[in-house]
N, CA and C of each residue as an Amber inpcrd file, in Angstrom:
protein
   558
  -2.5600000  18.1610000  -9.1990000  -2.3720000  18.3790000  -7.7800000
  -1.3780000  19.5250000  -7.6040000  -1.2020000  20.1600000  -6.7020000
  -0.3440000  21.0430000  -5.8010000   1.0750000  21.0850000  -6.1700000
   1.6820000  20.1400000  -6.2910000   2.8630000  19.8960000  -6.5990000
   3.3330000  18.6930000  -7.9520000   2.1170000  18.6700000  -8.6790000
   2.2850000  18.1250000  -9.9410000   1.9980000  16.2970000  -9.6320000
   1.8310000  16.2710000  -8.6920000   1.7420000  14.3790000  -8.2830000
   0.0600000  14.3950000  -9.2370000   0.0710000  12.8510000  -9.5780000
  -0.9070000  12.2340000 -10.0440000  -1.9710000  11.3200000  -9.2090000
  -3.0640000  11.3300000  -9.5570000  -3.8630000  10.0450000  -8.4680000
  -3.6960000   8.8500000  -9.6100000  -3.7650000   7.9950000  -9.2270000
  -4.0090000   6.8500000 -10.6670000  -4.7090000   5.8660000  -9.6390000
  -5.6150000   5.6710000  -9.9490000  -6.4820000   4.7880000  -9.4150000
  -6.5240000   3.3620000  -9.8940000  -6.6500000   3.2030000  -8.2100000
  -6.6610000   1.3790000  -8.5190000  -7.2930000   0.3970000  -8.8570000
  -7.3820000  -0.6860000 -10.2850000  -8.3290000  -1.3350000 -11.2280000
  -8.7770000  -2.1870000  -9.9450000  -8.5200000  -2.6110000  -8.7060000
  -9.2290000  -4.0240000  -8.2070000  -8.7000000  -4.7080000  -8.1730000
  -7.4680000  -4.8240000  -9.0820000  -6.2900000  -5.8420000  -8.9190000
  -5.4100000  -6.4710000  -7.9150000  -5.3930000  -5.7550000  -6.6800000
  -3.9110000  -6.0030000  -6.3000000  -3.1100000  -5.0850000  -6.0190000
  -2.1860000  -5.0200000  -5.1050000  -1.0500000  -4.1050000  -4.6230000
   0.0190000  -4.0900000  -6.1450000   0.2440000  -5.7050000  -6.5230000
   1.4720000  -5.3730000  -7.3480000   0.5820000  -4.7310000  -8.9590000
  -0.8550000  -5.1850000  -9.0160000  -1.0120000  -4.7300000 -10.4060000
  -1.3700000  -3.0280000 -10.3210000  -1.6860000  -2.3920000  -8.7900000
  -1.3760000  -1.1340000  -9.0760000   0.1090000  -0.3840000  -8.7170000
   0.7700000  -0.8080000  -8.6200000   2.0060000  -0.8320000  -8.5640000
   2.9450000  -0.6790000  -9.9800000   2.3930000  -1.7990000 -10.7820000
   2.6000000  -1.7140000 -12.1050000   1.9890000  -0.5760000 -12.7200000
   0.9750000  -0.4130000 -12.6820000   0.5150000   0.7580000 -13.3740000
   0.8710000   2.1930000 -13.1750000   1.0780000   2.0880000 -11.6720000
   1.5390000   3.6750000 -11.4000000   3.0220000   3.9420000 -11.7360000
   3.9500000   2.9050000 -11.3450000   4.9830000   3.2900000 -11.7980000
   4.9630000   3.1930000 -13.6280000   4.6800000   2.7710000 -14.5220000
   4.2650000   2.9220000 -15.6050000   4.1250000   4.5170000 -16.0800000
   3.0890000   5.0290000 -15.3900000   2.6340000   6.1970000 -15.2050000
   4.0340000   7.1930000 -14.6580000   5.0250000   6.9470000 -14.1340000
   5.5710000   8.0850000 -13.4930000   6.5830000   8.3060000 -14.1560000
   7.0250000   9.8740000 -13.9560000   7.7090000  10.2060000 -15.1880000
   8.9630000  10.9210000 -14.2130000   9.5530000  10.7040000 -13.2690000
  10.7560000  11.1280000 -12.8330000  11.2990000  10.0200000 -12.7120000
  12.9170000  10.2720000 -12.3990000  13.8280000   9.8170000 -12.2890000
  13.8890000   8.9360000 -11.1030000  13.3060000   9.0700000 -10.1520000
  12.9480000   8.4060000  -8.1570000  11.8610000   7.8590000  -8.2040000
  11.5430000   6.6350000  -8.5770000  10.3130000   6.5310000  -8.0870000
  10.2030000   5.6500000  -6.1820000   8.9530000   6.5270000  -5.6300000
   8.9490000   6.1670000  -4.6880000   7.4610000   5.5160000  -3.8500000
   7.2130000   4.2540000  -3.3500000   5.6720000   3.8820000  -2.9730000
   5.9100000   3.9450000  -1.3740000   4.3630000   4.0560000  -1.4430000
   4.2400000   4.3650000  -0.0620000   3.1160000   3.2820000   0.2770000
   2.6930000   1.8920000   1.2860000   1.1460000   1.9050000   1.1690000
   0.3280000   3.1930000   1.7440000  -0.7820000   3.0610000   1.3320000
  -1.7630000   4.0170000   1.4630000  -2.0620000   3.4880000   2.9960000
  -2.1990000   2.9550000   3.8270000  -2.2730000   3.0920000   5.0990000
  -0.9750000   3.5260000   6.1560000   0.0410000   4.6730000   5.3780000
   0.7370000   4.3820000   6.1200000   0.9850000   6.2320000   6.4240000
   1.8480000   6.0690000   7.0910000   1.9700000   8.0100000   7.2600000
   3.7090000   7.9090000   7.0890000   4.4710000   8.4460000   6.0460000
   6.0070000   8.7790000   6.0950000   6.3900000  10.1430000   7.0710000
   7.3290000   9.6670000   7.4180000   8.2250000  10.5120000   7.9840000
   8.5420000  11.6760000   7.8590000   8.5110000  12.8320000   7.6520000
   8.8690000  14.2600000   7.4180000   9.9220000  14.3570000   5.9550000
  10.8940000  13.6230000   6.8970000  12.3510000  13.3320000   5.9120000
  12.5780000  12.2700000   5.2260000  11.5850000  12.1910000   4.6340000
  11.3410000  10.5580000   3.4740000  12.0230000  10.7010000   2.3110000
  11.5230000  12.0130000   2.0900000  12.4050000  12.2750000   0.3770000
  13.4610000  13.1480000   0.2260000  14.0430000  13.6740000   1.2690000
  15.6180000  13.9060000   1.9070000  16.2500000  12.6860000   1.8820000
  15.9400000  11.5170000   2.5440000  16.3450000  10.3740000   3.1200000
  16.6490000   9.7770000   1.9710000  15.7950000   9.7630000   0.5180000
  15.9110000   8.7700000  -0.4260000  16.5310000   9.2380000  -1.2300000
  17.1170000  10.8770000  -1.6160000  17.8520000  11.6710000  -2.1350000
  19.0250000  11.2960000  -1.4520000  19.7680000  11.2940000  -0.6350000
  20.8190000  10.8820000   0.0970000  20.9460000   9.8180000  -0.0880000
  20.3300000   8.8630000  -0.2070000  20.7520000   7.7870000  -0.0770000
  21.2710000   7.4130000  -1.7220000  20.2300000   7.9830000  -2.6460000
  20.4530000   7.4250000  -3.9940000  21.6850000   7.9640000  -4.6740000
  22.6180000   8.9500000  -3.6790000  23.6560000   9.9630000  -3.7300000
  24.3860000   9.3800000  -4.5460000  24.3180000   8.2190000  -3.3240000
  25.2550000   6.8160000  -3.8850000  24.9630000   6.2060000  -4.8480000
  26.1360000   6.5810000  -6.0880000  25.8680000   5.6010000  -7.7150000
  25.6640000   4.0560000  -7.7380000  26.0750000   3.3660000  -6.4260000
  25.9020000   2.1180000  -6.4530000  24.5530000   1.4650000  -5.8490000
  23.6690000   2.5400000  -5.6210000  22.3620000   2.2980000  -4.7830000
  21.7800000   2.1390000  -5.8190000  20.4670000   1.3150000  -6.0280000
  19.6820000   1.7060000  -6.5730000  18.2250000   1.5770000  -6.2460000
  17.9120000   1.1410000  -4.9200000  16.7800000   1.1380000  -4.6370000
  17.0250000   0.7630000  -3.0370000  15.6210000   0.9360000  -2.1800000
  15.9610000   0.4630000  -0.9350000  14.6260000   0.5800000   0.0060000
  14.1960000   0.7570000   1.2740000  13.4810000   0.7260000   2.0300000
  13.4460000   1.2440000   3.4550000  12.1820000   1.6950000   3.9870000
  12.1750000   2.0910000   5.0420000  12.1990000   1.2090000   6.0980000
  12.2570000   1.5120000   7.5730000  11.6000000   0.6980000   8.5100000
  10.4130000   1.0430000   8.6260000   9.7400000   0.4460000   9.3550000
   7.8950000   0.4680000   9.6890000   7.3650000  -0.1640000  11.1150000
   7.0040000   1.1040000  11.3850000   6.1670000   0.7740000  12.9690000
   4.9320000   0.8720000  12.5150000   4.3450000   0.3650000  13.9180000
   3.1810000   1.0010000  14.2100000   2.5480000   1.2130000  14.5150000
   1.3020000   2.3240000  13.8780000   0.3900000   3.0000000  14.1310000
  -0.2990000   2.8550000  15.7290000  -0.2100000   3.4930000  16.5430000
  -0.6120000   3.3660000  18.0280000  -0.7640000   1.6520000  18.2960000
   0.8170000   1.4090000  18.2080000   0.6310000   0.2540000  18.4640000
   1.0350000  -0.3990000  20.0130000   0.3610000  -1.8980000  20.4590000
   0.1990000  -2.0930000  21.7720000   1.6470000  -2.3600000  21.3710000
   2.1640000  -2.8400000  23.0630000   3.6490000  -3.3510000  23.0390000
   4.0250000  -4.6060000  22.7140000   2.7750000  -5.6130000  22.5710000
   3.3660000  -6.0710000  21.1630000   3.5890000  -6.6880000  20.1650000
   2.4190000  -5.5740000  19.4900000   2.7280000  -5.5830000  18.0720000
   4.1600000  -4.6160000  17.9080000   4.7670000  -3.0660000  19.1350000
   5.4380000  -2.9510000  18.5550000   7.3010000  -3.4860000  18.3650000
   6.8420000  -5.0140000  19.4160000   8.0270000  -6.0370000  19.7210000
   7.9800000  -6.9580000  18.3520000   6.7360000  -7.0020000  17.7800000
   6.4450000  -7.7440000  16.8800000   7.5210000  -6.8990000  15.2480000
   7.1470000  -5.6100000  15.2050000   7.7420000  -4.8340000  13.9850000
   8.8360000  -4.5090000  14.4930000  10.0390000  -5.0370000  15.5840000
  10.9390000  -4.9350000  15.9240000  11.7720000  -5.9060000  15.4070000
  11.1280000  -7.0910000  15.8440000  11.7820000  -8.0580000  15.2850000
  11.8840000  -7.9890000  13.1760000  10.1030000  -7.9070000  13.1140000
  10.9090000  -7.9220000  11.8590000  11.4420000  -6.9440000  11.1320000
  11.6150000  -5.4720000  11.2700000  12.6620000  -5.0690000  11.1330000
  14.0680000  -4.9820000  11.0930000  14.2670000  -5.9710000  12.2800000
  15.7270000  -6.5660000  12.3680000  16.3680000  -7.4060000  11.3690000
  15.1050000  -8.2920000  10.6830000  15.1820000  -9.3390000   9.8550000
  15.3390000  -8.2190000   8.6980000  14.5900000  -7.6370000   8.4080000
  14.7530000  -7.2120000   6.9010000  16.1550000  -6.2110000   7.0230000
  16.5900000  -5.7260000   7.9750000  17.6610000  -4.8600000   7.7340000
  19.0050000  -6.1860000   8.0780000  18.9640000  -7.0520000   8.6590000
  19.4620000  -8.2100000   8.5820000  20.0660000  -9.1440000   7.5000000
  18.6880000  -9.5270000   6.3170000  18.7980000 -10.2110000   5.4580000
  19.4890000  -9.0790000   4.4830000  19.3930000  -7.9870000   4.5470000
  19.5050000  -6.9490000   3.6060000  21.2550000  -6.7890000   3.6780000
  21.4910000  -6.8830000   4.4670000  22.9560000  -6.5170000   5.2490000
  23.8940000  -7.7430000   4.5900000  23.0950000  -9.0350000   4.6090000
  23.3010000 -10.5650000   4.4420000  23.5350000 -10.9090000   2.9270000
  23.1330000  -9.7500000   1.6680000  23.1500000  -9.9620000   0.5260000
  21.7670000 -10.4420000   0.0620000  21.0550000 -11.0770000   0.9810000
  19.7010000 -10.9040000   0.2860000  18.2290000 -10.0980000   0.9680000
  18.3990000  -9.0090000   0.0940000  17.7630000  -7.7700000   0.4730000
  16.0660000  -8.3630000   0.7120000  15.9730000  -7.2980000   1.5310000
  13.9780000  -7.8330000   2.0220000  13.3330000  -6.7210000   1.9280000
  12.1460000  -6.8030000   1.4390000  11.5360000  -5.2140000   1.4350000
  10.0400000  -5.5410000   1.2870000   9.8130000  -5.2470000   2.3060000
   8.3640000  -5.5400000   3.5480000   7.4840000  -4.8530000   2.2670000
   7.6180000  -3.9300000   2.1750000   6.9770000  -3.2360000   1.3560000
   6.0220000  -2.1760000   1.7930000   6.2460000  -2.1340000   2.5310000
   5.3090000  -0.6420000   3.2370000   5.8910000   0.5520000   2.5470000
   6.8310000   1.0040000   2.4180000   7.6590000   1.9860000   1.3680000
   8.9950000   1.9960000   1.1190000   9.0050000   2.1670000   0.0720000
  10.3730000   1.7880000  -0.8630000  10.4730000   2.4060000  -1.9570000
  11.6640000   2.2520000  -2.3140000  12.3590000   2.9140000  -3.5260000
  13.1320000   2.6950000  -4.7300000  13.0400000   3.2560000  -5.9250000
  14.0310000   2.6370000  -7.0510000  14.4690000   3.6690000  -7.5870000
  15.2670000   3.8020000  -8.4370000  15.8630000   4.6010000  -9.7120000
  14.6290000   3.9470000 -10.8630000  14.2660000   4.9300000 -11.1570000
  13.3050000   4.4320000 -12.4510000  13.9730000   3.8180000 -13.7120000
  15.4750000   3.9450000 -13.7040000  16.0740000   3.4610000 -14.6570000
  16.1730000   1.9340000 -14.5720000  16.6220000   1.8240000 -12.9790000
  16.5020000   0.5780000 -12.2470000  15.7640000  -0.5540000 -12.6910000
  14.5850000   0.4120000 -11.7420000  12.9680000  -0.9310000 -12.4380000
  12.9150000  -0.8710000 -13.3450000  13.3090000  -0.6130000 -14.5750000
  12.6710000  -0.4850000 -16.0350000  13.7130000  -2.1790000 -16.4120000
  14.8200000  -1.6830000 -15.8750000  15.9210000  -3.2290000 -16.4460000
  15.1790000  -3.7170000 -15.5290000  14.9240000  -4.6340000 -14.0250000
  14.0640000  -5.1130000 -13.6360000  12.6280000  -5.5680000 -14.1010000
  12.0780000  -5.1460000 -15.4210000  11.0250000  -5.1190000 -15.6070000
   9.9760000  -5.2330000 -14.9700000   9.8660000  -4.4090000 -13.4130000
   9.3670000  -4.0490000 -12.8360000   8.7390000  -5.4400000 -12.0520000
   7.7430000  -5.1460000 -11.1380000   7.0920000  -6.2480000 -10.2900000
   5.9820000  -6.9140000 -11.2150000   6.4360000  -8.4510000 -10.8200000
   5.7330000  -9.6330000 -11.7330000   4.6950000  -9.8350000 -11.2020000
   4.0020000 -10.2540000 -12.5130000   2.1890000  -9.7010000 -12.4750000
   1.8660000 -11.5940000 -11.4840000   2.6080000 -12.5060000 -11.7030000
   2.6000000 -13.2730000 -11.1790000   2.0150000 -13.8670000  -9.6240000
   2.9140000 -12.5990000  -8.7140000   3.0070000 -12.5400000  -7.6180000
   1.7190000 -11.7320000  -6.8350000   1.0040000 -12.2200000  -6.3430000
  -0.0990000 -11.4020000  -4.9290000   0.7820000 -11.1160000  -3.5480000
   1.8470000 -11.9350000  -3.4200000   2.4390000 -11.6070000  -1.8020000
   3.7940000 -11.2450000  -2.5110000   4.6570000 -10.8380000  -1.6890000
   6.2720000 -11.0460000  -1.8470000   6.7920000 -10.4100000  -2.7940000
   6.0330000  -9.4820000  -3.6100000   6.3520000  -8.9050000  -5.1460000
   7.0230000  -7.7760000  -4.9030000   7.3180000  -7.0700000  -4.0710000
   8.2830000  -5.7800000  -3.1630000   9.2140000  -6.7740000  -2.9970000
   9.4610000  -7.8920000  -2.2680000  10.7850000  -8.7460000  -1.8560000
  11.2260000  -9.1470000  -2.7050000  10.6810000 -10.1100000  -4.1270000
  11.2340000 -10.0360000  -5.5940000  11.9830000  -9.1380000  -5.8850000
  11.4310000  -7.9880000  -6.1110000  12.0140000  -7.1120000  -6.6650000
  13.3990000  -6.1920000  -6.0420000  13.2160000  -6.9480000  -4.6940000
  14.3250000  -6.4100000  -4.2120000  15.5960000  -7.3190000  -3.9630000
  15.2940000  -8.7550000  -4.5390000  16.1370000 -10.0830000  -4.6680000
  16.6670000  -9.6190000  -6.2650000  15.7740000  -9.6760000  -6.6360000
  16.3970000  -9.1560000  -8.2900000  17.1850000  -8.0450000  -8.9920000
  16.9660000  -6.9550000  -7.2810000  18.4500000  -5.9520000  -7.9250000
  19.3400000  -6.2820000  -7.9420000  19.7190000  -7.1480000  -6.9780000
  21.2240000  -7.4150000  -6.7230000  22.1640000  -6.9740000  -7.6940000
  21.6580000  -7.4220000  -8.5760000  22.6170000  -7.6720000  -9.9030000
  23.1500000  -6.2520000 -10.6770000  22.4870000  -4.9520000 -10.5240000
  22.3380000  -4.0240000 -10.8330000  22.7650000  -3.2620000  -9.7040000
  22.9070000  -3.4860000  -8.4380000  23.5890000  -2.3740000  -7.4480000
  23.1770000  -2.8510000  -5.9270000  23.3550000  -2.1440000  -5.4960000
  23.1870000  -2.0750000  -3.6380000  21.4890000  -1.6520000  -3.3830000
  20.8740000  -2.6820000  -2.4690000  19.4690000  -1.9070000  -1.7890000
  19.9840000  -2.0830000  -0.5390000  18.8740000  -0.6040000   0.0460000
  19.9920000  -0.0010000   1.3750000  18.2860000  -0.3720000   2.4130000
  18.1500000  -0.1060000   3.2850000  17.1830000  -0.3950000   3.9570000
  18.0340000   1.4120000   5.1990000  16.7480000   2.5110000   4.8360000
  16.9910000   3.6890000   5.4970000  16.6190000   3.8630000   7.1260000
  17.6760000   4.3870000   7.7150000  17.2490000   4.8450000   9.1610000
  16.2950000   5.4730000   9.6540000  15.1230000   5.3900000   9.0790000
  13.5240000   5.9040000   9.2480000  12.2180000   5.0790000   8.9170000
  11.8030000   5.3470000   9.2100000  10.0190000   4.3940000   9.4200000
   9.0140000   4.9610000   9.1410000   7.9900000   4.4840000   8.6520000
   7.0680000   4.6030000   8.6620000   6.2630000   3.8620000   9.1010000
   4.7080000   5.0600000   9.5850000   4.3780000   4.4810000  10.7040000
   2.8140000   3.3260000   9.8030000   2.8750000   2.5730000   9.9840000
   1.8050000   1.6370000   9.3380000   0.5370000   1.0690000  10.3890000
  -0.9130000   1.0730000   9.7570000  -1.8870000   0.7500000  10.1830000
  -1.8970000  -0.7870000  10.7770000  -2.0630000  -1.0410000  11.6270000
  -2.6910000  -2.4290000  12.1370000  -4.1030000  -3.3460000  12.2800000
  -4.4910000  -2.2960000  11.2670000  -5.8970000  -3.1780000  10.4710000
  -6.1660000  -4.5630000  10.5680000  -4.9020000  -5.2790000   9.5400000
  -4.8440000  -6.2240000   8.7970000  -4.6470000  -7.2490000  10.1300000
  -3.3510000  -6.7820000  10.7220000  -3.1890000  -7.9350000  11.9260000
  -4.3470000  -7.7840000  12.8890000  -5.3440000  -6.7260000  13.2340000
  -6.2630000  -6.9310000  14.3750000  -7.4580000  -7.6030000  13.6580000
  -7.5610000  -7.3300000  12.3040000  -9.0860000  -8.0400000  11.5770000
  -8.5480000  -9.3230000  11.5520000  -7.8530000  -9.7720000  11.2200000
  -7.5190000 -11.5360000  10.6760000  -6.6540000 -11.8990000  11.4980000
  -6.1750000 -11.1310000  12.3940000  -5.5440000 -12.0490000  13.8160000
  -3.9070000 -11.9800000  13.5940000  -3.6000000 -12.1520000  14.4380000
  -1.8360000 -12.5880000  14.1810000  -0.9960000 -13.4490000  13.6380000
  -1.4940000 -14.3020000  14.7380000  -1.5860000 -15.7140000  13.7550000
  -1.5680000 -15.8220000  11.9890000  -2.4550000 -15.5150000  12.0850000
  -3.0150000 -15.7030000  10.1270000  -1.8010000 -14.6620000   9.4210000
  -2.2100000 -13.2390000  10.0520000  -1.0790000 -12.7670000   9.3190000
   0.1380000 -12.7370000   9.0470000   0.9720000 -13.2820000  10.5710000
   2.2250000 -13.2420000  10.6450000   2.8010000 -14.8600000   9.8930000
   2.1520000 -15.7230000  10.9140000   2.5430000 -16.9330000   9.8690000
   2.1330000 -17.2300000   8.6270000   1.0110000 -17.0970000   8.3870000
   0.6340000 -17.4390000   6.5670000   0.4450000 -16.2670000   5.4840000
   0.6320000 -14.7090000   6.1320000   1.1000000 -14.1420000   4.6860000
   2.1780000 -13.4090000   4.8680000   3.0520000 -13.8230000   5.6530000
   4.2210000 -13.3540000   6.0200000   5.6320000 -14.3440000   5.8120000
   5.2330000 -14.9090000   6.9660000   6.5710000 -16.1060000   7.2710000
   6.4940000 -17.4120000   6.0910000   5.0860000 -17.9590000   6.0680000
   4.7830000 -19.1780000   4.9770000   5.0330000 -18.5490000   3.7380000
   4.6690000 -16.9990000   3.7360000   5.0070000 -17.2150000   1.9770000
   6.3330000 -16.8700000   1.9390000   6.9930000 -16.3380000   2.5050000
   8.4030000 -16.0240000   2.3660000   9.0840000 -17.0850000   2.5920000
   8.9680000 -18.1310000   3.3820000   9.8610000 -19.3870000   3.1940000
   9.1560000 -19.8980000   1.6210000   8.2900000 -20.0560000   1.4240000
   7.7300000 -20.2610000  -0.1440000   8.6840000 -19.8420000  -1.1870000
   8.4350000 -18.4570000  -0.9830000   8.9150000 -17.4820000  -2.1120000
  11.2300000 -17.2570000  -2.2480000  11.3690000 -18.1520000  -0.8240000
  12.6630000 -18.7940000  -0.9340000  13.0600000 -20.0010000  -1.3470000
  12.0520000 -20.6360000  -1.2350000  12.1120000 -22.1370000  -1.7230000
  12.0340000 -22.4410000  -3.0690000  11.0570000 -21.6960000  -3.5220000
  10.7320000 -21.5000000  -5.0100000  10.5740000 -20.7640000  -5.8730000
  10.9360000 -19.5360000  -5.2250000  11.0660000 -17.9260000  -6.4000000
   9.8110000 -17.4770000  -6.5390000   8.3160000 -18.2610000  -5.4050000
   7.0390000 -17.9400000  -6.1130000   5.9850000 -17.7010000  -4.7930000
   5.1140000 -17.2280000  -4.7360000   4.1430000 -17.1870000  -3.5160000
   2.7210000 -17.4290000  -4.8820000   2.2490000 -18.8030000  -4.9760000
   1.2630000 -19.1970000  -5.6840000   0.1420000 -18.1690000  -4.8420000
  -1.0090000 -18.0070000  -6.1960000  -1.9720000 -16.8220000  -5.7090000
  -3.3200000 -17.2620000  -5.0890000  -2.9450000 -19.1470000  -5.8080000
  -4.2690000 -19.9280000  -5.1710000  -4.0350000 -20.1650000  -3.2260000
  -2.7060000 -20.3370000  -3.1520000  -2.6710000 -20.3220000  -1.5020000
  -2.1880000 -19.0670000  -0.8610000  -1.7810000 -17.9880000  -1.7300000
  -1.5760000 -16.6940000  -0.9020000  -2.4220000 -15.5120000  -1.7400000
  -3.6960000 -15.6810000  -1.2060000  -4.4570000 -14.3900000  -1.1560000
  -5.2170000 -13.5670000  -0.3320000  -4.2400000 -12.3920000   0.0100000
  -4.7870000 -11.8710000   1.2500000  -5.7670000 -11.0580000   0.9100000
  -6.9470000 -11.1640000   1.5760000  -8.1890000 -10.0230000   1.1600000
  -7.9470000  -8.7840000   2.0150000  -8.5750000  -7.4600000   1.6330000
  -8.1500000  -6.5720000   1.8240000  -8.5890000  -6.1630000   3.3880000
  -7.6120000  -5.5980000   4.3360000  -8.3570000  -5.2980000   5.7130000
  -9.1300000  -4.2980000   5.3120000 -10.3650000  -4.0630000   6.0970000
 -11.2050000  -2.9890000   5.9020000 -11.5690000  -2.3380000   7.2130000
């Protein structure tokens, strides 16, 4: 490509098993995901350079609106934005996962996102830095598709692959794959 980026294409697996693979694949020092339905900000990789300035950072997250959204869904990504820059603030970091960031040195001690997980595997991984440094949650957004919540409803999405697995995945360190599997919006 243009500026040396790679495509690595995705086996069918899963967000976290291509996740695993690409970061696998990447060979700088920042690694940074984006979902593919989403559009970043101008100043995304200004934003994550600054931020990683800081030796005690080592990974962190955007906010996320969205995409021509009614008023509200965008009362809906208000709130939980509040929550994740909230819990984050609170010592236990949240990371929605729409885009985010690590020190590749980072995830490597992390041993990256567990093949385990179908939901919550961005929020793992951002419970499990702790130990290794500060995740910052950045003053910018990205803007994300509303596919998923208009095909399968609100309801479904917000309470059962959102709120249910995250009280789950607090309760028990786990979002099982037999009751949390979200099929893909199309």
């Amino acid at each position: 490509m243009e500026r040396g980026a790679r495509v690595i294409l995705d086996a069918g697996r899963g967000k976290g098993e291509a996740l695993r693979r690409s970061f696998s694949e990447a060979r700088g020092k920042i690694l940074v995901f984006i979902d593919a339905d989403c559009v970043p900000p101008r100043n995304l990789i200004e934003s994550v350079c600054l931020a990683l300035a800081d030796p005690t950072v080592v990974g962190g997250a955007t906010g996320f609106v969205p995409a021509d959204g009614r008023a509200i869904e965008r009362l809906l990504f208000r709130l939980a934005n509040g929550y994740q820059r909230a819990m984050t603030l609170w010592g236990l970091p949240h990371n929605a996962g729409y885009c985010f960031f690590f020190r590749k040195e980072a995830f490597e001690r992390l041993r990256g996102i567990r093949e385990d997980m179908l939901l919550n595997e961005t929020h793992d991984l951002a419970m499990r830095s702790r130990g290794l440094g500060r995740f910052v949650i950045l003053p910018i957004a990205v803007e994300t598709s509303m596919r998923r919540f208009r095909a399968y409803g609100y309801f479904r999405t917000v309470l059962k692959e959102y709120i249910a697995s995250t009280i789950l995945y607090y309760a028990t360190g786990r979002t099982p794959p037999d009751v949390f599997r979200p099929a893909p919006a199309r």
